[in-house]
C-alpha positions in Angstrom: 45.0 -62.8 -12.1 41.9 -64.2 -14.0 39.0 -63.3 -11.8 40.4 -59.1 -11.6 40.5 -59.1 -15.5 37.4 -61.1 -15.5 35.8 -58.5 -13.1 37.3 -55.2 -15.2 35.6 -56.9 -17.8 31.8 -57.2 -16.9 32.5 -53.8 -15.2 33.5 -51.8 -18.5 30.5 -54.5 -20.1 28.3 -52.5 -17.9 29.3 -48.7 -17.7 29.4 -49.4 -21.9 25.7 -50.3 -21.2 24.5 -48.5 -19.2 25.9 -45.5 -21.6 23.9 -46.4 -23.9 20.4 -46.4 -21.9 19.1 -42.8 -21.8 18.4 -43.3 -18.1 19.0 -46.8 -16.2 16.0 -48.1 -13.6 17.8 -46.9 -10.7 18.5 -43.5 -12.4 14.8 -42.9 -12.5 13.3 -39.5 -11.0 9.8 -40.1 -9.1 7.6 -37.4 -10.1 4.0 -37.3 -8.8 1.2 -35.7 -11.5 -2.1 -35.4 -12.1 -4.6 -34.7 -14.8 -8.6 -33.1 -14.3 -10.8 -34.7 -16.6 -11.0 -37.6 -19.1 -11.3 -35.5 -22.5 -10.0 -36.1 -25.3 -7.1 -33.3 -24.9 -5.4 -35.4 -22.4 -4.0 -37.8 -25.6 -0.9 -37.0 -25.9 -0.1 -37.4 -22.0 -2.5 -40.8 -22.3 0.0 -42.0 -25.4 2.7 -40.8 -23.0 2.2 -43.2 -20.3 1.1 -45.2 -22.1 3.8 -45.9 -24.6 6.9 -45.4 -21.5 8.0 -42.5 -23.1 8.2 -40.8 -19.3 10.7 -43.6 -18.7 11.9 -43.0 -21.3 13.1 -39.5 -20.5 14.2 -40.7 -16.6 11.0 -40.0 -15.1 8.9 -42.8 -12.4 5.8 -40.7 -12.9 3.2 -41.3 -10.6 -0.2 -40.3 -12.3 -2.9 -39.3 -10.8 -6.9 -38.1 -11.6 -8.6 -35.8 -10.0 -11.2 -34.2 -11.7 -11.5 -30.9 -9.5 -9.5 -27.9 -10.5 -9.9 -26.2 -7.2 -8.4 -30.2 -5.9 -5.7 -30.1 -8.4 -4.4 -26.4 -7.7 -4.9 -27.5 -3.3 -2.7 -30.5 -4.5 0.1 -28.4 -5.8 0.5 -25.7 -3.3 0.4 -28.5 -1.1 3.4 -30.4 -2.6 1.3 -33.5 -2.9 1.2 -33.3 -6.7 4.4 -30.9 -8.6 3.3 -31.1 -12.1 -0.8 -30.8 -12.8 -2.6 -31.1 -16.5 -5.5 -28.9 -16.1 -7.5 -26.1 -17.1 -5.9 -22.8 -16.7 -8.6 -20.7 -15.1 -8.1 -21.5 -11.5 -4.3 -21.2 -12.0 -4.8 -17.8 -13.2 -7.5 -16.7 -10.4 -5.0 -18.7 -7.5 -2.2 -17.3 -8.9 -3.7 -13.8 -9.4 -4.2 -14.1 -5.3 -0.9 -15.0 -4.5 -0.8 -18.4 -5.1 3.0 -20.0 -5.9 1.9 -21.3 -9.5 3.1 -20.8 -13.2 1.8 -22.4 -16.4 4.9 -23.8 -18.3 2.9 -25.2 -21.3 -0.2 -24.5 -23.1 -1.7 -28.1 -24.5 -5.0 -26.5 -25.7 -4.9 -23.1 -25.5 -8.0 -22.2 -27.6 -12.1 -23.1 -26.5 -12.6 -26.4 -27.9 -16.4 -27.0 -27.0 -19.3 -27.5 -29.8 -22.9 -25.6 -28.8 -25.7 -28.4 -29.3 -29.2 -27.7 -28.5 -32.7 -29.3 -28.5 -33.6 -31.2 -31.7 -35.7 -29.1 -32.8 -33.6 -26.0 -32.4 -32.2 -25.5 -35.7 -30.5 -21.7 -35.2 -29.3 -19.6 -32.5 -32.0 -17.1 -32.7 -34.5 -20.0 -31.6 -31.8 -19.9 -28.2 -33.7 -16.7 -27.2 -36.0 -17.4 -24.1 -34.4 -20.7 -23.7 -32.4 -22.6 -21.0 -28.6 -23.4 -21.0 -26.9 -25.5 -18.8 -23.2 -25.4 -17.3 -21.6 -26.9 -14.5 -21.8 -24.0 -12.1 -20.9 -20.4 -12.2 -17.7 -19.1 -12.9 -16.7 -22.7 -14.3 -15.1 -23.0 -17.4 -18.1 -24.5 -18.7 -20.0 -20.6 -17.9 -17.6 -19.0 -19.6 -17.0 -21.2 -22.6 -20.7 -20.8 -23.2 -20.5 -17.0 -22.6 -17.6 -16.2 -24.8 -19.3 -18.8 -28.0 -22.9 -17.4 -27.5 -21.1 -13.7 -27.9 -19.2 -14.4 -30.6 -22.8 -15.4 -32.8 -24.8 -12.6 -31.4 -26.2 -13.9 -28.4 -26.3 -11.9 -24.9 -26.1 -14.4 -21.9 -28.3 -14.0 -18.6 -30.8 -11.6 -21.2 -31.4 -13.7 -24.6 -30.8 -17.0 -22.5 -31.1 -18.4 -18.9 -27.7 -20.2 -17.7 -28.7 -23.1 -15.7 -26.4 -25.0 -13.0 -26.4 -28.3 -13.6 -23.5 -30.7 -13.4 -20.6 -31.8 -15.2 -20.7 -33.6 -18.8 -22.6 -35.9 -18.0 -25.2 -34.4 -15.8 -25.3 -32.2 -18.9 -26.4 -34.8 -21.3 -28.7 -36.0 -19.0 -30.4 -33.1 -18.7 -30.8 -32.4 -22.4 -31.9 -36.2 -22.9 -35.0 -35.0 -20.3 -35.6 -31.9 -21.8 -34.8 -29.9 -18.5 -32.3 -27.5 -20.3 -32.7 -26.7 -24.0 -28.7 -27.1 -25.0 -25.2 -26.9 -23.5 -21.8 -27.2 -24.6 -19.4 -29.9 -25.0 -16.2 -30.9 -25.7 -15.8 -32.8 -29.1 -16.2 -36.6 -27.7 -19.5 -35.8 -26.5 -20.9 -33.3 -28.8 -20.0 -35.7 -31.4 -22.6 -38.9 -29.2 -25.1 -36.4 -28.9 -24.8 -35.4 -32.6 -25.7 -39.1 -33.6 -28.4 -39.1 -30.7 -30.0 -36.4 -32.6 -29.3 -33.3 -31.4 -28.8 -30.6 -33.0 -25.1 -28.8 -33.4 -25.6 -25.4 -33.4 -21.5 -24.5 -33.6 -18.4 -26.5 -33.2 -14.9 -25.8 -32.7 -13.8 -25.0 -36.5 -15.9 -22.3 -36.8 -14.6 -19.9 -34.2 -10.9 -19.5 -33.0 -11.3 -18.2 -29.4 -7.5 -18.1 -27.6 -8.3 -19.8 -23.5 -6.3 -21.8 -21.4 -7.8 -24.7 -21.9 -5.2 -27.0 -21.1 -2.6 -25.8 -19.4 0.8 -27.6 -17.9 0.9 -26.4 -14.5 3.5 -26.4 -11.9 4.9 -23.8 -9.0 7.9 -21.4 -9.3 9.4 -23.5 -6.2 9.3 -26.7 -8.4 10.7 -24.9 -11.2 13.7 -23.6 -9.7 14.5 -26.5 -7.6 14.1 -29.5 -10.4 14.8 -27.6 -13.3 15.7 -31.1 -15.3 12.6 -32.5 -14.3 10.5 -29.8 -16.0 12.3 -30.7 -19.0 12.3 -33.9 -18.9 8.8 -34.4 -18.7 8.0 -31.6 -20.8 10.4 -33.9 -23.3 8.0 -36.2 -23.0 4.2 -34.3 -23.4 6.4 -33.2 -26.9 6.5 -36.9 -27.7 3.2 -37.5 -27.0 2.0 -35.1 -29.5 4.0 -36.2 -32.2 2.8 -40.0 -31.3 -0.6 -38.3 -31.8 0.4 -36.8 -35.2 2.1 -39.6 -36.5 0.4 -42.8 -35.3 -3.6 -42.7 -35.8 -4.1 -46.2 -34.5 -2.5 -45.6 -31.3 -3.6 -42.9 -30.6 -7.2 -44.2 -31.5 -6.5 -46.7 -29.2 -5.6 -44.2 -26.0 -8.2 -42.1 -26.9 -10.8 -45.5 -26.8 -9.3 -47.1 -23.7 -9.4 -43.8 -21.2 -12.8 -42.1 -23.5 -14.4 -45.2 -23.2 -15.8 -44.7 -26.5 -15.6 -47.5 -28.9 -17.2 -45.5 -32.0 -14.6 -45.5 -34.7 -16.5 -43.0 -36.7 -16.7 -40.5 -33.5 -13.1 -41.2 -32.6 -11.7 -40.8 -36.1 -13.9 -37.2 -35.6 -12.1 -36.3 -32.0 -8.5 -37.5 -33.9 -9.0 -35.3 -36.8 -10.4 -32.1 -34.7 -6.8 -32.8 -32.2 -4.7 -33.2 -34.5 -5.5 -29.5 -35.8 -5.8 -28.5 -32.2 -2.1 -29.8 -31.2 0.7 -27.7 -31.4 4.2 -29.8 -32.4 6.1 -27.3 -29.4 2.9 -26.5 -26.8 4.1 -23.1 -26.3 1.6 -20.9 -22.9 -0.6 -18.8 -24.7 -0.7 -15.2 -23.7 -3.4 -14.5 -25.6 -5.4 -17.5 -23.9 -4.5 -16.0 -20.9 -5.4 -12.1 -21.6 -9.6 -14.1 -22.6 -9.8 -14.8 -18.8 -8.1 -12.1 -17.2 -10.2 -10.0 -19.6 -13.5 -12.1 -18.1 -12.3 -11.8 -14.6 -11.7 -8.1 -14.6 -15.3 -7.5 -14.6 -15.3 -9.0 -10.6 -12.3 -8.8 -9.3 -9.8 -5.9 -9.7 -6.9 -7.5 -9.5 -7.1 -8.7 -13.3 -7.2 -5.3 -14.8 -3.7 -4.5 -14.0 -2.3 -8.1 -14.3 -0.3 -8.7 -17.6 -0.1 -12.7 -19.2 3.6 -12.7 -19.0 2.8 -13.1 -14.9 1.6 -16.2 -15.5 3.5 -18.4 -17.9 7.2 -19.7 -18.1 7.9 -20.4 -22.3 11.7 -20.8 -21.3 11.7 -24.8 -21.0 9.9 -25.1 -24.1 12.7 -22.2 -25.7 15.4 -24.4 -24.5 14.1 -27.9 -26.1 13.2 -26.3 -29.0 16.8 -24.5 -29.2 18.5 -28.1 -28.7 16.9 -29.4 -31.8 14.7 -32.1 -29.7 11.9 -31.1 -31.9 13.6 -31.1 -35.3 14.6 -34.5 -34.7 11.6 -36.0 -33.6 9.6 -34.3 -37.1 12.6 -36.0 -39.3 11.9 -38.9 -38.5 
């Protein structure tokens, strides 16, 4: 009679348990991600991982880099990836020609990037006759540097010559050689080449222009299949950004172990601009979205017609925010 009650007992021990425990090991849901590029922006799913908090929210997230957005959107339709941090203009132009995708979240949804020039260029009316580099046409780095040298009275292709070059690095190179005259960055670079010497022409608080900049992307298959995964991991970007509010150091520490920057000054700079940047409940920007489908209806038709609403799913984000997830977290 002593080993059943002995066996009832470890057995109600471990259903009391395992009630406790938000989601047991075996309970875990393999999700595989990926994110395009290692900026700064990116925190809050670095302090993620980092910190378990996927685990935390019954997710085996398999994460993944791939610093292509054409690679990360070919991953998706595929099925090889089902959730992708990336940039959301080849979402929008994929999605605008039929591809299966939706943006569910908007991390970043405003143009983060700081104009920095030569260092003798001390104003943007000495950018007339001068070279700019981007990555390549129609990248987001073009149309960043379109949109900011618009907004401060500049008219791309006629007051300056848009040069492909590369990717950040490439970039910097180039200015360090004096093959292009200036560029834009995000804020982890722009603020090195600020202490190189170069000149900062604009940066990100002095214009508010609405992009995609970040976007949480996934397909309208994924969405209706694994509903509960979508929140869950959406659960857990939401953590990450209040980590990022609410604990400098670690998130100093994310931002020095994946930037490879160990500059406190320049990281207490990125931390400061990010924290202003980060939304508590990362609602998809329509606005951000209307910039680029604005852009794009100069070349392709399609985009004239096309409304923002097409491309973004707020309901997850409605739902957590209706459950009081949020709240709690932010009264802590």
């Amino acid at each position: 009679m002593k080993k059943p009650l002995l066996v009832h007992a470890l057995l109600f021990a471990t259903l009391l348990y395992l009630s406790n425990v938000p989601f047991a090991v075996a309970q875990l849901t393999k999700l595989k991600t990926s994110y395009s590029a290692l900026t700064a922006n990116m925190a809050a799913y670095w302090l993620a991982k980092e910190n378990r908090l996927f685990e935390k929210h019954g997710l085996d997230v398999d994460v993944v880099l791939i610093e292509s957005g054409t690679t990360t959107i070919q991953a998706l339709v595929a099925g090889e990836t089902q959730i992708a941090m990336g940039g959301g203009t080849v979402a929008v132009s994929s999605a605008l020609a039929g591809a299966d995708l939706i943006s569910i979240a908007s991390i970043e949804s405003r143009l983060p990037y700081g104009l920095l020039a030569q260092k003798e260029i001390k104003t943007l009316e000495q950018l007339k006759g001068k070279r700019h580099a981007i990555s390549r046409f129609g990248s987001i780095a073009d149309l960043g540097s379109r949109l900011i040298l618009q907004r401060f009275g500049l008219t791309p292709d006629k007051d300056i010559t848009f040069l492909q070059i590369g990717g950040t690095s490439t970039r910097l190179a180039a200015l360090s050689k004096r093959t292009v005259d200036s560029t834009i960055l995000t804020p982890e670079f722009f603020l090195v080449a600020k202490k190189a010497g170069f000149t900062i022409l604009v940066d990100p608080t002095q214009y508010q222009i609405d992009f995609p900049q970040l976007e949480v992307i996934t397909t309208r298959s994924f969405v209706k299949s694994r509903p509960d995964v979508v929140t869950r991991y959406l659960r857990s970007i939401i953590e990450g950004i209040y980590l990022f509010k609410n604990d400098r150091e670690a998130s100093i520490r994310a931002l020095t172990k994946y930037l490879r920057i160990d500059d406190r000054e320049t990281l207490e700079e990125v931390y400061r601009i990010y924290y202003e940047i980060y939304q508590p409940i990362p609602y998809p920007s329509a606005s951000g979205i209307q910039t680029q489908l604005t852009w794009m209806a100069e070349r392709d038709p399609r985009a004239k017609n096309a409304k923002p609403e097409q491309f973004i799913d707020g309901s997850f984000l409605r739902e957590i925010e209706k459950s009081g997830f949020v709240a709690k977290l932010y009264q802590k």
